[in-house]
BATIKOL-536723 format. One record per residue (C-alpha): x, y, z; residue number from 1. Coordinates in Angstrom, 1 decimal, decimal comma, always signed. Layout:
N
<<X Y Z> NUM>
...
***
This chain:
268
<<-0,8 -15,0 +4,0> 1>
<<-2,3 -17,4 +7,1> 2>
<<-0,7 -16,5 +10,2> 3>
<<+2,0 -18,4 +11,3> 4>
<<+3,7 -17,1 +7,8> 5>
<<+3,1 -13,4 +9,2> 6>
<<+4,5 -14,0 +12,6> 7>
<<+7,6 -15,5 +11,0> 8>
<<+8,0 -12,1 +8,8> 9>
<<+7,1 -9,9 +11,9> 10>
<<+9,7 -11,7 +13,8> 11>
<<+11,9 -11,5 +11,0> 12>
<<+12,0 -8,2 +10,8> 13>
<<+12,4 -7,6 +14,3> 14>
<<+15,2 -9,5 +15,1> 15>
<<+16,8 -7,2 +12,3> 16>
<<+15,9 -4,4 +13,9> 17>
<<+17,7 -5,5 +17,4> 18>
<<+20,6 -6,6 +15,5> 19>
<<+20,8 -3,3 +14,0> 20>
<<+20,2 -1,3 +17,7> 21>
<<+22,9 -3,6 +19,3> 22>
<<+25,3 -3,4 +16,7> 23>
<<+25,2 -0,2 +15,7> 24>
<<+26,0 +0,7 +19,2> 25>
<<+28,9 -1,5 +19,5> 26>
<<+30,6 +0,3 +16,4> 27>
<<+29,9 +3,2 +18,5> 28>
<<+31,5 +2,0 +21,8> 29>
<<+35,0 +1,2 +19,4> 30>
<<+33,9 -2,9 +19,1> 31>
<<+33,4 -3,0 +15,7> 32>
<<+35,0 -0,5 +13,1> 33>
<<+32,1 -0,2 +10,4> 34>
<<+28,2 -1,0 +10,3> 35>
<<+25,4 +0,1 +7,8> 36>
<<+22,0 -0,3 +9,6> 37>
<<+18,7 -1,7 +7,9> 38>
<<+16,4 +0,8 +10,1> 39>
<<+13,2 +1,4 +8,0> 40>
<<+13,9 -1,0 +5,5> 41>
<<+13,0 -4,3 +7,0> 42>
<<+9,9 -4,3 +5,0> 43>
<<+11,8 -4,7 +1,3> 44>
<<+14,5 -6,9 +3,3> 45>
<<+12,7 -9,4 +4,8> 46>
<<+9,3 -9,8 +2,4> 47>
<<+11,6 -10,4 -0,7> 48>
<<+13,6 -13,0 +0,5> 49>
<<+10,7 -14,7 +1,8> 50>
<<+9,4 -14,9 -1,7> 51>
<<+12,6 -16,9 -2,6> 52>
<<+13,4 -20,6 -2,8> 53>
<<+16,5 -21,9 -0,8> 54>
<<+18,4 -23,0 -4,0> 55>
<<+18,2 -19,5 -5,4> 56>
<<+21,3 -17,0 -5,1> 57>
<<+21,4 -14,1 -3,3> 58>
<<+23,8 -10,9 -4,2> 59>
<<+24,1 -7,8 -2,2> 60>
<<+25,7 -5,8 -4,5> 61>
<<+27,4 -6,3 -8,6> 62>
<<+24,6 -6,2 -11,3> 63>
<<+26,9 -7,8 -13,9> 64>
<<+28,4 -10,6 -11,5> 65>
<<+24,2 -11,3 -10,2> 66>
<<+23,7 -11,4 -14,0> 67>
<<+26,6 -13,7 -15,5> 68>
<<+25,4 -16,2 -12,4> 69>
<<+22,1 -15,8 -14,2> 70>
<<+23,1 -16,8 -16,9> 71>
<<+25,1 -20,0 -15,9> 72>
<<+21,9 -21,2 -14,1> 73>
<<+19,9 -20,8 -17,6> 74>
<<+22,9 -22,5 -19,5> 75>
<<+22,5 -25,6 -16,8> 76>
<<+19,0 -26,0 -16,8> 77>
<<+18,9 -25,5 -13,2> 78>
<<+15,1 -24,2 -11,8> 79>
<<+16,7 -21,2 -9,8> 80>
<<+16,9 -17,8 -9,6> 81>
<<+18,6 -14,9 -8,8> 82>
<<+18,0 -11,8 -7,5> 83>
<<+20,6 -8,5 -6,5> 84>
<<+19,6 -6,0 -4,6> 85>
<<+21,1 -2,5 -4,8> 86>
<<+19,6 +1,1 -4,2> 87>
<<+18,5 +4,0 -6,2> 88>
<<+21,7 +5,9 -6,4> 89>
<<+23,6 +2,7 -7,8> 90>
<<+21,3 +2,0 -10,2> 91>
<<+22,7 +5,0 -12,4> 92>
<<+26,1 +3,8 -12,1> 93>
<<+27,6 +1,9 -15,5> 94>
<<+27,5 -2,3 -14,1> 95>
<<+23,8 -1,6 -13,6> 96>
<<+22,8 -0,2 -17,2> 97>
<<+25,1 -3,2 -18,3> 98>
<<+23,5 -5,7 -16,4> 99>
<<+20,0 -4,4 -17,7> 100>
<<+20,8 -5,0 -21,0> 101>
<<+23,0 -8,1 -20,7> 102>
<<+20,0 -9,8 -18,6> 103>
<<+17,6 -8,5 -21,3> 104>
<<+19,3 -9,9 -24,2> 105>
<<+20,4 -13,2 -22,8> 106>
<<+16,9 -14,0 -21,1> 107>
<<+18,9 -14,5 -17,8> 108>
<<+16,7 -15,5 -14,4> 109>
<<+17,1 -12,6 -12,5> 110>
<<+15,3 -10,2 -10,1> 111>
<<+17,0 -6,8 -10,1> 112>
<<+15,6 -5,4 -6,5> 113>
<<+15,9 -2,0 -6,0> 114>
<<+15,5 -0,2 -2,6> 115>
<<+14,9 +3,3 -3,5> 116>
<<+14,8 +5,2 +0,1> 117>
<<+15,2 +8,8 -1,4> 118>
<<+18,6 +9,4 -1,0> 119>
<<+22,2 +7,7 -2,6> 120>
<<+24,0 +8,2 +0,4> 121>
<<+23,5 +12,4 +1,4> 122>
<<+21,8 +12,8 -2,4> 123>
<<+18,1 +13,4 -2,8> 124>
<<+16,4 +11,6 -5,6> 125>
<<+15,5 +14,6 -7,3> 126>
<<+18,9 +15,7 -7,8> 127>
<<+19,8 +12,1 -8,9> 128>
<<+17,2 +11,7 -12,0> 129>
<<+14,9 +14,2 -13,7> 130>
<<+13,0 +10,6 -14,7> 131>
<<+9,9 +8,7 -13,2> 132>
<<+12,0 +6,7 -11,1> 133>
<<+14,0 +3,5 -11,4> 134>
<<+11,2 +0,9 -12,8> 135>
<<+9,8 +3,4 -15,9> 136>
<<+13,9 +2,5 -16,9> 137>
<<+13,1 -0,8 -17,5> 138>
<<+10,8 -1,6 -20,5> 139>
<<+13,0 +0,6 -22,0> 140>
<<+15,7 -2,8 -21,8> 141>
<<+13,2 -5,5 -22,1> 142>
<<+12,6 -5,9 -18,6> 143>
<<+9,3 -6,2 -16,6> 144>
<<+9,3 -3,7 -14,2> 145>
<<+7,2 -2,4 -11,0> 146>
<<+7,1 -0,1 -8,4> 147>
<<+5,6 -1,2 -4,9> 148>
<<+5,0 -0,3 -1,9> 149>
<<+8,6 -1,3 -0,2> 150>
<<+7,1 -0,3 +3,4> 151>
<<+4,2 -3,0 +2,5> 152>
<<+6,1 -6,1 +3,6> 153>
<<+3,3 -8,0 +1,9> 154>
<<+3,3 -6,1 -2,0> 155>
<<+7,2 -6,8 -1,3> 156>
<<+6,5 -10,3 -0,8> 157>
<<+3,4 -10,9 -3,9> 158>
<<+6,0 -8,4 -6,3> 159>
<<+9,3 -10,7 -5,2> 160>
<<+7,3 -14,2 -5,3> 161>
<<+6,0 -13,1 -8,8> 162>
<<+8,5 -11,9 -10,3> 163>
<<+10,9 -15,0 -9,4> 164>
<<+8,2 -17,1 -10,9> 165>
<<+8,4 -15,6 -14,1> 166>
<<+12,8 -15,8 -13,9> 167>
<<+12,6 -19,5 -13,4> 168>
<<+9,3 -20,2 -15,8> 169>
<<+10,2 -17,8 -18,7> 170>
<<+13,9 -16,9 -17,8> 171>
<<+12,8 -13,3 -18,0> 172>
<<+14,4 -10,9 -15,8> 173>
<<+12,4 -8,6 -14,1> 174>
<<+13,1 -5,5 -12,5> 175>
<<+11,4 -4,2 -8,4> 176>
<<+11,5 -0,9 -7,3> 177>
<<+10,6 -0,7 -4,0> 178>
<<+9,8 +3,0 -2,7> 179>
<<+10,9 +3,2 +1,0> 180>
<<+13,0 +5,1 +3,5> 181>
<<+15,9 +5,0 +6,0> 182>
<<+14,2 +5,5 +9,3> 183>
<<+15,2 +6,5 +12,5> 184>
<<+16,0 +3,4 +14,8> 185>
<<+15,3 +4,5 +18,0> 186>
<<+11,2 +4,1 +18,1> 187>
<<+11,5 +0,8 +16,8> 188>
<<+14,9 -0,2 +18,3> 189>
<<+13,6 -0,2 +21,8> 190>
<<+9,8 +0,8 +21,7> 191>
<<+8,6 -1,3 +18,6> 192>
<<+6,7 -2,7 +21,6> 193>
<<+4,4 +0,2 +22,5> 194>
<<+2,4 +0,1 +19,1> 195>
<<-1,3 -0,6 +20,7> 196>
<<-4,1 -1,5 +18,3> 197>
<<-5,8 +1,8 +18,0> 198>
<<-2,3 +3,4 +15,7> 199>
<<-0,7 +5,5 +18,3> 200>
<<+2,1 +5,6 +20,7> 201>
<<+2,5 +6,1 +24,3> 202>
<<+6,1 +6,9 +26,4> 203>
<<+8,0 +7,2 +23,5> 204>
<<+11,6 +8,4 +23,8> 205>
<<+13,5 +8,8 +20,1> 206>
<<+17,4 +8,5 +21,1> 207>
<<+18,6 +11,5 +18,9> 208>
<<+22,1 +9,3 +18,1> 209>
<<+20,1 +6,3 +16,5> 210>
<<+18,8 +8,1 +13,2> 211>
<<+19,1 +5,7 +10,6> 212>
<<+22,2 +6,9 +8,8> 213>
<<+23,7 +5,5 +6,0> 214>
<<+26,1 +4,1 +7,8> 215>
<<+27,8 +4,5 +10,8> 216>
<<+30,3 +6,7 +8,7> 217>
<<+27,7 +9,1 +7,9> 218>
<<+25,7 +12,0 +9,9> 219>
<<+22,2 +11,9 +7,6> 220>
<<+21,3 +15,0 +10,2> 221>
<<+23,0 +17,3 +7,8> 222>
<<+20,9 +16,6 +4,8> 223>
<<+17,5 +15,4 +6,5> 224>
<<+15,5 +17,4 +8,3> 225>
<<+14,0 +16,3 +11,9> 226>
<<+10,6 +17,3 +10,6> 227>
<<+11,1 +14,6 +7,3> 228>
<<+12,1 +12,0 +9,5> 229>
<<+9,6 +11,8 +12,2> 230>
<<+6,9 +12,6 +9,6> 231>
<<+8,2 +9,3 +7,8> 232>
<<+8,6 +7,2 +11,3> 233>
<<+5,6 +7,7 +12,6> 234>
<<+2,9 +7,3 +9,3> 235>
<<+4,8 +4,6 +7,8> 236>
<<+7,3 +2,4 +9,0> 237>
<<+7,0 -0,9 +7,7> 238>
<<+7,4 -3,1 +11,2> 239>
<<+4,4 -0,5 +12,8> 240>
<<+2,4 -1,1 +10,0> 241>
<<+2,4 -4,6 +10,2> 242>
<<+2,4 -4,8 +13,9> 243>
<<-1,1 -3,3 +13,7> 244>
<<-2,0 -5,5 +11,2> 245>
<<-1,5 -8,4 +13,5> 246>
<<-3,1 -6,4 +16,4> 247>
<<-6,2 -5,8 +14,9> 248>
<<-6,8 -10,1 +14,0> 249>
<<-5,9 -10,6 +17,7> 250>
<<-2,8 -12,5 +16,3> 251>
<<-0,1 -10,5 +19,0> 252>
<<-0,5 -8,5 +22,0> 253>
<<+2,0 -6,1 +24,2> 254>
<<+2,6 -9,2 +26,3> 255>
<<+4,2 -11,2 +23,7> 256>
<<+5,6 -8,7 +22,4> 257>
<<+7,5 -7,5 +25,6> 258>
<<+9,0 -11,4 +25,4> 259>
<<+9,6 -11,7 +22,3> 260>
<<+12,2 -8,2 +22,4> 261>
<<+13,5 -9,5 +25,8> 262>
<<+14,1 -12,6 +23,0> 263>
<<+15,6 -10,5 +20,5> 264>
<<+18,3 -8,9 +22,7> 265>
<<+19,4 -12,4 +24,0> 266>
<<+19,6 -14,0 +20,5> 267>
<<+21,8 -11,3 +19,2> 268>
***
């Protein structure tokens, strides 16, 4: 992707992360009642939608309801698509298997995009499916299905841009599964910044409160281990990985990015 396209992602997904920091803090100083955070998973967020057009529809949740719009798109000859976006856990819930086969039969332009960040809620994949995933479920419906990298903000983005080509050409649903994880916030919350080109970190303080929860209902402490959840923060989170990709083409530096999270804060 040339550069000014990467910046925009990396900025993107940055802002998301504030967001996340500042709001998830507000919920816990009584402002807000409820808040899911996005920590870890800015990578699937932000380099799917990317991949879409601005007439294309965009649902957060309901496989069927994603589907029957799907469907009235096809019926009206309309060059859009659609894509839903749910994780692991509610991909083995009933409106999903029904919107698998619905979309496969009626040749509906969708993009089922699945976030699959190793737990539904407090449950562990491995005690969710005895299968290969969530993608080897899809030829078995007609769907073309793949698994990527979901901390790769750039497979995200070549997987999304493809696969809504294919909706809109063919009306053939297709099915992501993007393998990623719910991180802890604190590194990238409010030292994102201190990522130098060589890989590593310097004065890094991991606020033990921002953790990457499931919400800010849940206490993920009880069924993650600290070890599992540094070991994922610091090898592979998606906004470090790309902030070194930018670092090492000279195309951002610690100055701008001291500004640009100075930037962050004051446009949340």
């Amino acid at each position: 992707l040339p550069k000014e396209q990467v910046l925009k992602l990396y900025k993107t997904m940055t802002l998301l992360n504030t967001m996340d920091r500042i709001l998830y803090e507000s919920q816990r100083q009584g402002r807000i009642s409820f808040y899911m955070t996005n920590y870890g998973e800015e990578g699937t967020h932000v380099g799917s939608a990317a991949a879409l057009d601005d007439g294309d529809l965009v649902f957060g949740q309901y496989r069927e309801a994603a589907v029957g719009a799907a469907y009235a798109i096809k019926r009206a000859h309309a060059s859009r698509a659609v894509i839903c976006y749910f994780g692991e856990g509610a991909a083995s819930e009933g409106d999903a298997h029904a919107g698998f086969n619905f979309a496969a039969t009626l040749d509906c332009p969708v993009v089922f995009f699945c976030r699959n960040n190793g737990y539904a809620i407090s449950t562990p994949t491995h005690e969710q499916y005895r299968g290969d995933g969530i993608a080897a479920r899809g030829p078995g419906y007609g769907l073309l299905s793949i698994r990527v990298d979901g901390n790769d903000v750039f497979a995200v983005f070549n997987a999304t841009r493809e696969a809504r080509r294919r909706a809109v050409a063919e009306n053939q649903p297709f099915l992501i599964e993007a393998m990623t994880y719910r991180y802890p916030g604190g590194r990238t919350g409010v030292h994102w910044g201190l990522l130098v080109p060589t890989g590593t970190y310097r004065d890094l303080v991991v606020p033990t409160e921002i953790i990457g929860h499931h919400s800010t209902s849940d206490d993920s402490s009880a069924y993650r281990s600290v070890d599992e959840v540094s070991y994922w923060d610091q090898q592979d989170h998606p906004i470090s990985r790309l902030r070194l990709y930018m670092g090492n083409r000279g195309w951002w530096d610690e100055e701008q990015e001291k500004g640009w999270r100075k930037s962050t804060r004051r446009m949340v």
